[in-house]
C-alpha positions as CSV (number, residue, x, y, z in Angstrom):
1,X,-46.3,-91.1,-9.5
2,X,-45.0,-89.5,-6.7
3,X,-47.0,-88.4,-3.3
4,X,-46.1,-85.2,-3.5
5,X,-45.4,-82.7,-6.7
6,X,-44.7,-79.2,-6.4
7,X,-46.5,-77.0,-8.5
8,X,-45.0,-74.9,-10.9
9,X,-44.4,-71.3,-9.5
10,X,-46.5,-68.8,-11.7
11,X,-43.9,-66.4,-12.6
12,X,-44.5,-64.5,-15.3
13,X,-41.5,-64.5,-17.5
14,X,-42.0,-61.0,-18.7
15,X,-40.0,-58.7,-15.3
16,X,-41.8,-55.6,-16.7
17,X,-44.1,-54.5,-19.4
18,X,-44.8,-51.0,-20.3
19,X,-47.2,-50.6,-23.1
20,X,-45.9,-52.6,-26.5
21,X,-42.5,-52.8,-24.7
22,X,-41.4,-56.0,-22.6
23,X,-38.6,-56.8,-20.4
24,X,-38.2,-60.7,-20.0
25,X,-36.4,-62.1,-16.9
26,X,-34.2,-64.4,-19.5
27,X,-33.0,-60.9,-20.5
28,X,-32.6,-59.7,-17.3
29,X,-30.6,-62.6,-16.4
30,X,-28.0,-61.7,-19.0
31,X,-27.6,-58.5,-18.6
32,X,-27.0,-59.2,-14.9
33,X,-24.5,-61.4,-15.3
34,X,-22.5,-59.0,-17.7
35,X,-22.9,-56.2,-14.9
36,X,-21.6,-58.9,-12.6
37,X,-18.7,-60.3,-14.6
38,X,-17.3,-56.8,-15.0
39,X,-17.8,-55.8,-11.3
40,X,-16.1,-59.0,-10.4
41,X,-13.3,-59.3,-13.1
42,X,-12.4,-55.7,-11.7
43,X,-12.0,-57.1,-8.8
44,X,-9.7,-59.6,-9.0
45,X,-8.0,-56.8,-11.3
46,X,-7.7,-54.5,-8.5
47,X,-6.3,-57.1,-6.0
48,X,-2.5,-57.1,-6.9
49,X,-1.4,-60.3,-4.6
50,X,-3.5,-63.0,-6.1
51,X,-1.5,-62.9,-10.0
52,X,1.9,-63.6,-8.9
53,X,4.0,-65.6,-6.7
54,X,6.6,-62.2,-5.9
55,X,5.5,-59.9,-3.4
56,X,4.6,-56.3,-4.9
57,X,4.3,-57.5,-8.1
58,X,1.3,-56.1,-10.1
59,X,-1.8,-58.2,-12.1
60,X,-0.9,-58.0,-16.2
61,X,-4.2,-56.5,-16.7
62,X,-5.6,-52.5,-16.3
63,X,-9.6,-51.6,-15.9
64,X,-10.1,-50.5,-19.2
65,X,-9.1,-54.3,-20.6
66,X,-11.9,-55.3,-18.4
67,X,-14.0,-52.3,-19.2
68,X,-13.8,-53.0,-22.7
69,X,-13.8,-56.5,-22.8
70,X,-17.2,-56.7,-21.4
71,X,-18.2,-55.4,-24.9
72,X,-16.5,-57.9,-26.7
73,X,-17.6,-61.1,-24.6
74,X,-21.5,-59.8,-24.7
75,X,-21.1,-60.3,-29.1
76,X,-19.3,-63.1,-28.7
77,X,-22.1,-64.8,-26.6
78,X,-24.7,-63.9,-28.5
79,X,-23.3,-64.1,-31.9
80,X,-21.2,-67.7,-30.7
81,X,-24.8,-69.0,-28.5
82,X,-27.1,-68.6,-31.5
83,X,-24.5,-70.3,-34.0
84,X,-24.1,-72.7,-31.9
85,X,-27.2,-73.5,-31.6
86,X,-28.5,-73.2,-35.2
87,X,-25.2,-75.7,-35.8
88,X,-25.3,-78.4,-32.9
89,X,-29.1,-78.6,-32.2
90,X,-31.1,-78.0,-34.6
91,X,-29.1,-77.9,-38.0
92,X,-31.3,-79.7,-40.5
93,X,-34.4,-76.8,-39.3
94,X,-32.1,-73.9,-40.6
95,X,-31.0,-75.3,-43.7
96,X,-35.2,-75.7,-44.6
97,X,-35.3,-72.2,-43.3
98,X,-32.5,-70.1,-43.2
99,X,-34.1,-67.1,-42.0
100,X,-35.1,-68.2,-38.9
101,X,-32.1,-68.3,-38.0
102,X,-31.9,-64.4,-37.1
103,X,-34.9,-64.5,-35.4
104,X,-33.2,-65.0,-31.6
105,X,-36.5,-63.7,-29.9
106,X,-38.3,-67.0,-30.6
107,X,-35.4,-68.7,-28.5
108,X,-32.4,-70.8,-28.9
109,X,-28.9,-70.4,-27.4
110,X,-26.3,-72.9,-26.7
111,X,-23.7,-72.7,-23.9
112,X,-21.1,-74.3,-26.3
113,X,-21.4,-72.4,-28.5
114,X,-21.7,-68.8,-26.7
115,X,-18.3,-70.4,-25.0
116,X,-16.3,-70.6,-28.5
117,X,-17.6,-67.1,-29.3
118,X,-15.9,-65.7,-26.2
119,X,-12.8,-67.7,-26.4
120,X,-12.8,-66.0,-30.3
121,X,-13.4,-62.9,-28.7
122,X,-10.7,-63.2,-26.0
123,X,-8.4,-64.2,-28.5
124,X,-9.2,-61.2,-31.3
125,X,-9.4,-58.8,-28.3
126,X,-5.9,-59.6,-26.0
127,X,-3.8,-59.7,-29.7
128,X,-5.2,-56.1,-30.2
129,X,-4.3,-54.8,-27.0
130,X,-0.9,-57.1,-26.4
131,X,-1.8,-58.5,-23.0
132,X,-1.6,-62.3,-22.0
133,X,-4.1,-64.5,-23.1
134,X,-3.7,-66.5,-20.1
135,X,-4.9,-63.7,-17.9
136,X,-8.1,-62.2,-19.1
137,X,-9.2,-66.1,-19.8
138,X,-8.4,-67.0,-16.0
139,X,-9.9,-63.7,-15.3
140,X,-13.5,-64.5,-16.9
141,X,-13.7,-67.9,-16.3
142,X,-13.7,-67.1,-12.6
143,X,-16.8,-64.6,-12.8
144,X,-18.6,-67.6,-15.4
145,X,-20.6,-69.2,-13.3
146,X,-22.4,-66.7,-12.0
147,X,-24.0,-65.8,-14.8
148,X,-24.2,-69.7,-15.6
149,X,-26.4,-69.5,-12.4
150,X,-28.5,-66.7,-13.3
151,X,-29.2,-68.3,-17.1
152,X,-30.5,-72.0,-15.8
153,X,-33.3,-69.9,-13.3
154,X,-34.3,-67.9,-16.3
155,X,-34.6,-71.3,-17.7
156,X,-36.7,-72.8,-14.9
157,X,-39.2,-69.4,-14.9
158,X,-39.2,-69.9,-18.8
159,X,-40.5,-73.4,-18.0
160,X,-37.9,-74.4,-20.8
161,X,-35.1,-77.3,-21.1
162,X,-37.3,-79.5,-18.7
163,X,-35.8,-82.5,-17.2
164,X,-36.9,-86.1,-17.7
165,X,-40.0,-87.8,-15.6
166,X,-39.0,-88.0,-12.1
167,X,-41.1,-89.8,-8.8
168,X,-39.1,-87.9,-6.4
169,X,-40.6,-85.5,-4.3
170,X,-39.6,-82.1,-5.5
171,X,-40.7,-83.6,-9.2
172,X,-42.6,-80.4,-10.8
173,X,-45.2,-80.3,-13.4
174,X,-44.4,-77.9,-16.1
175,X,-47.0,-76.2,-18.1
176,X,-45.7,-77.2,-21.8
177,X,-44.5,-80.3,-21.0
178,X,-47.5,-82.1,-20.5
179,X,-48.6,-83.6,-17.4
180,X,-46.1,-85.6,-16.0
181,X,-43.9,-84.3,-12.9
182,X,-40.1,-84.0,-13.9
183,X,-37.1,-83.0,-12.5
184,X,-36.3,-79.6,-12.4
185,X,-33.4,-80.0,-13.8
186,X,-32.8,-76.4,-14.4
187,X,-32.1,-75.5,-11.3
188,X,-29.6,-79.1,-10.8
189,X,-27.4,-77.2,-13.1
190,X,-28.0,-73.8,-11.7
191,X,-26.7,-75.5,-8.4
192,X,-23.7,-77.5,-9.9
193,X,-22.6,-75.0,-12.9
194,X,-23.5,-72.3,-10.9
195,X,-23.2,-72.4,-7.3
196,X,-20.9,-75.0,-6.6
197,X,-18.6,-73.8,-9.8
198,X,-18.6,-70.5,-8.9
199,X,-17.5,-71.3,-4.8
200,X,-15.0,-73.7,-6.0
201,X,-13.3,-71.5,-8.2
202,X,-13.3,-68.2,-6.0
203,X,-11.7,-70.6,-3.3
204,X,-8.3,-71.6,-5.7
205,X,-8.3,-67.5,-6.9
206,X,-9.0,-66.2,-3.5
207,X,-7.5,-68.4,-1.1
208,X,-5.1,-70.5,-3.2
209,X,-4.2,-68.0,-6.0
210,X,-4.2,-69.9,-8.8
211,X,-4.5,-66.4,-11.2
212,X,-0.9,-67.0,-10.4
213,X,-0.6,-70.0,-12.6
214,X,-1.4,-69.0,-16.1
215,X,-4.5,-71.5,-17.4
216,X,-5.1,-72.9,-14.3
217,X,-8.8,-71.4,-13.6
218,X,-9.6,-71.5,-17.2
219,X,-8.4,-75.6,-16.9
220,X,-10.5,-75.8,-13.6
221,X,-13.5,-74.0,-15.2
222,X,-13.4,-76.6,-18.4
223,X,-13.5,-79.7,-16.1
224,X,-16.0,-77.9,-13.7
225,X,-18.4,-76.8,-16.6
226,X,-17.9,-80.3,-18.0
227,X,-18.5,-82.6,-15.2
228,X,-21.4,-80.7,-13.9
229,X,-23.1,-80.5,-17.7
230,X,-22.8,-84.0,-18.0
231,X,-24.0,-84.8,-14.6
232,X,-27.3,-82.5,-15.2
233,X,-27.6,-84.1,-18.2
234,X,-28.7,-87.2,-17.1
235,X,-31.9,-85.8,-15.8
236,X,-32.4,-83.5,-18.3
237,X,-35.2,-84.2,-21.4
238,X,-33.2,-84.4,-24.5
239,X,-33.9,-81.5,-27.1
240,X,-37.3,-83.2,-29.0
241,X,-35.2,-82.8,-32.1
242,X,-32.4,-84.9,-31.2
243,X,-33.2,-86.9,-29.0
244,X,-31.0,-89.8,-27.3
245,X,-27.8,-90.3,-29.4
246,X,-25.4,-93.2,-29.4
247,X,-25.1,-95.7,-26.5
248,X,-28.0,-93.1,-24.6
249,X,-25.8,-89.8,-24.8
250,X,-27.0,-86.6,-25.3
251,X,-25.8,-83.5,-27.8
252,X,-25.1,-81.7,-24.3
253,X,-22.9,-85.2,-22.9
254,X,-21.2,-85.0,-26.3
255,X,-20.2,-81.6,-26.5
256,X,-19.0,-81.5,-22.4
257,X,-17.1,-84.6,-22.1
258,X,-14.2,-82.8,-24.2
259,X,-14.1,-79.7,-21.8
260,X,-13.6,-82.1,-19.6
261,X,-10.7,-84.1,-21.0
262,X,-9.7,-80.7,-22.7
263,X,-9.9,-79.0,-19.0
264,X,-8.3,-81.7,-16.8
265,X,-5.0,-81.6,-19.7
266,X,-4.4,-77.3,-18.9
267,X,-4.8,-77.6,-15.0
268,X,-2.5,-80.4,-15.3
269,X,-0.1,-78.5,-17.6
270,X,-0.9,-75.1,-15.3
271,X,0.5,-77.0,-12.3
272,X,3.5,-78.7,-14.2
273,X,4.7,-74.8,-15.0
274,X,5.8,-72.4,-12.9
275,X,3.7,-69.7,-11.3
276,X,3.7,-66.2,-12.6
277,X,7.2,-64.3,-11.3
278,X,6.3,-60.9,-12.1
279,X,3.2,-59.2,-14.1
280,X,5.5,-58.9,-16.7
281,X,6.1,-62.7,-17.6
282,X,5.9,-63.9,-20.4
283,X,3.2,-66.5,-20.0
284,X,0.5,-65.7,-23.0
């Protein structure tokens, strides 16, 4: 037991209530990161000299692809998060009761999963509109982490996805997981997929322009999401379902270590390739 435990902060997880209606900071949290993603995506849009290597060349995508896209990756997490979750976590539930499945207000989402639903998205969306794959993917994994961020403190308000019994000193005690302290490991991945994502990649976009080279942030953003996941997930409390899997992995180890692998392969490939000539190239 340690000394010293912090106490859980009383935050109520609803942000407003007005009569029957309630606004939940989890909710918050995503809508926040959509409104951020867009501002930021437009961004790197606007700013002509980080997409190719030739001076006064111009970035393959317009604001209305960004505009609209928004639209598309909000479905795709939601739709893509819930599946995923139904499928990887808790599987054997929803086949009992295949109803419940619809009901997203009682919780559930998986980051996996959310991820293949944008990549479907991004892929349905950039064939309809005939712009490079390769540039609305670097585009979006660069804003990702922030709302990555924003997600794992809704978590930690939610007092949800606790981590495992801790003795360190910023252990808390959480108010559904009985009474021992545990890491808060919540906000470990808020810091590493979050934070630390986030800065590393708006360094190689910003100050090493690697929007230049087609897949290179989406590559960096694999390994990055990866590596961080599977870090966190050593101190976070397995889903109660699942449990510990083979050799003491978890579902979240076992879905992360192939964005790794998977992430590590396109940087590499990015870098082997030339950068981006023109706007007009013919990278996908």
């Amino acid at each position: 037991m340690p000394i010293f435990v912090m106490p859980f902060p009383a935050i109520d997880p609803v942000a407003i209530s007005i009569g029957p209606f309630a606004i939940r900071w989890y909710a918050l949290a995503y809508v926040t990161a959509l409104l951020f993603a867009w501002w930021y995506m437009l961004q790197l849009v606007k700013t002509d000299r980080l997409w190719s290597a030739t001076p006064g060349a111009s970035a393959p995508l317009q604001r209305r692809d960004v505009d609209d896209i928004i639209v598309w990756g909000t479905l795709g997490v939601v739709l893509g998060g819930r599946l995923g979750y139904v499928l990887f976590y808790n599987l054997p539930h929803y086949l009992q009761f295949p109803v419940e499945a619809l009901a997203v207000w009682q919780g559930g989402m998986s980051f996996h999963g959310g991820f293949l639903g944008v990549a479907v998205a991004l892929v349905l969306f950039t064939r309809a509109r005939g712009i490079p794959l390769s540039a609305l993917s670097d585009c979006a994994a660069a804003a990702a982490p922030a709302g990555l961020f924003l997600g794992r403190i809704a978590n930690f308000i939610n007092g949800e996805l606790w981590g495992r019994p801790a003795d360190v000193p910023w252990a808390v005690v959480f108010p559904f997981a009985g009474p021992e302290p545990r890491h808060p490991s919540q906000l470990y991945e808020a810091a590493l997929e979050g934070l630390l994502l986030f800065a590393v990649l708006a360094a190689c976009v910003w100050a090493y322009r690697s929007l230049s080279r087609p897949w290179l942030t989406t590559g960096l953003f694999l390994a990055g999401y990866g590596l961080g996941r599977t870090v966190s997930e050593f101190f976070r409390e397995p889903d109660p379902q699942l449990g510990f899997l083979w050799g003491g992995l978890t579902m979240g180890m076992l879905l992360s270590i192939p964005m790794i692998l998977v992430g590590l392969a396109v940087a590499a490939a990015a870098l082997r390739r030339p950068p981006r000539p023109t706007a007009g190239s013919a990278y996908p």
